[in-house]
C-alpha positions in Angstrom: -19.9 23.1 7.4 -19.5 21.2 11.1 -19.4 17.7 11.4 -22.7 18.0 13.3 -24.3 19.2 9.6 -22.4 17.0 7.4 -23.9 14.0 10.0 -27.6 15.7 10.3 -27.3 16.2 5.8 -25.6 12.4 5.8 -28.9 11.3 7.7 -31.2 12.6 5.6 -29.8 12.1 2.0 -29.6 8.1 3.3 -32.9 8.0 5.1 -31.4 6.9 8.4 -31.1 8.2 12.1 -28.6 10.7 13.1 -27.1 8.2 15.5 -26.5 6.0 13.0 -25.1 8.6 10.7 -22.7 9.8 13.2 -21.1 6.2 13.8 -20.7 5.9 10.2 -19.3 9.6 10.0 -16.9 8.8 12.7 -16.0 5.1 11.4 -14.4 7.4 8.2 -12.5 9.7 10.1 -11.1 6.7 12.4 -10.2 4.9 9.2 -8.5 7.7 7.7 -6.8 8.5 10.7 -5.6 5.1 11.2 -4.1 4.5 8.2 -2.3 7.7 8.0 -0.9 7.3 11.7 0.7 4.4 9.4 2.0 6.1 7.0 -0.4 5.0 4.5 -2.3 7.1 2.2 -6.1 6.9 1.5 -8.0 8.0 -2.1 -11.0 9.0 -2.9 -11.4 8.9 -6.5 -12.4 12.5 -8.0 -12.6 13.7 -4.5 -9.0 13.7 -3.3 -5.7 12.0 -1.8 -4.9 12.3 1.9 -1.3 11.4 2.5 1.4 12.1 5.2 4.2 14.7 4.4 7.5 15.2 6.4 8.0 18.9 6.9 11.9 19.3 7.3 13.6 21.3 10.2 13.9 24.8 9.8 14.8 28.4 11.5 12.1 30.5 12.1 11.2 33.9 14.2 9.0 34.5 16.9 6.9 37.5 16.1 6.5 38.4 19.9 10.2 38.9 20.0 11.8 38.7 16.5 14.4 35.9 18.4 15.3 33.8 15.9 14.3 29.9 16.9 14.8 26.4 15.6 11.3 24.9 14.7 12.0 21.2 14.5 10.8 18.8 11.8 7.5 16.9 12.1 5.3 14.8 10.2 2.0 16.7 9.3 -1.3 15.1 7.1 -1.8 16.6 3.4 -4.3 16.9 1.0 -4.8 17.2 -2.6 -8.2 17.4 -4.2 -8.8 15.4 -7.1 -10.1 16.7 -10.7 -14.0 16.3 -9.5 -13.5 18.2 -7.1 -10.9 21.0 -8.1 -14.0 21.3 -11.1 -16.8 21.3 -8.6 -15.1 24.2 -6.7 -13.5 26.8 -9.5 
């Protein structure tokens, strides 16, 4: 599902126009990306946890090659579903 249907199925389950959809729909994302550019996490309950993870440095290969190479450590965004939804899906 895009973000174009989740804002044109968002419209219609709330009975308003797409535009105002969207600027909700994008209002979330900006929130949730805010907050974990701080560091911070953000719960839904049942739905899920979106959090910030540090993955460490490590060695790798490049597959082109097989040369071994140092990937460097990063910070990366995670998420775990919640019970509701692990139950909704399985």
């Amino acid at each position: 599902m895009s973000k174009d249907e989740i804002i044109s199925k968002a419209a219609a389950d709330a009975d308003i126009s797409k535009a105002a959809a969207g600027s909700v729909i994008g209002s979330v994302i900006d929130s949730i990306t805010g907050a974990l550019a701080k560091g911070d996490k953000v719960s839904f309950v049942g739905f899920g946890t979106f959090s910030v993870w540090q993955r460490a440095a490590r060695t790798g290969k490049n597959p082109r090659t097989g040369a071994t190479i140092q990937i460097p450590a990063t910070i990366v965004p995670k998420f775990k579903a919640g019970k509701s939804l692990k139950e909704a899906v399985s």
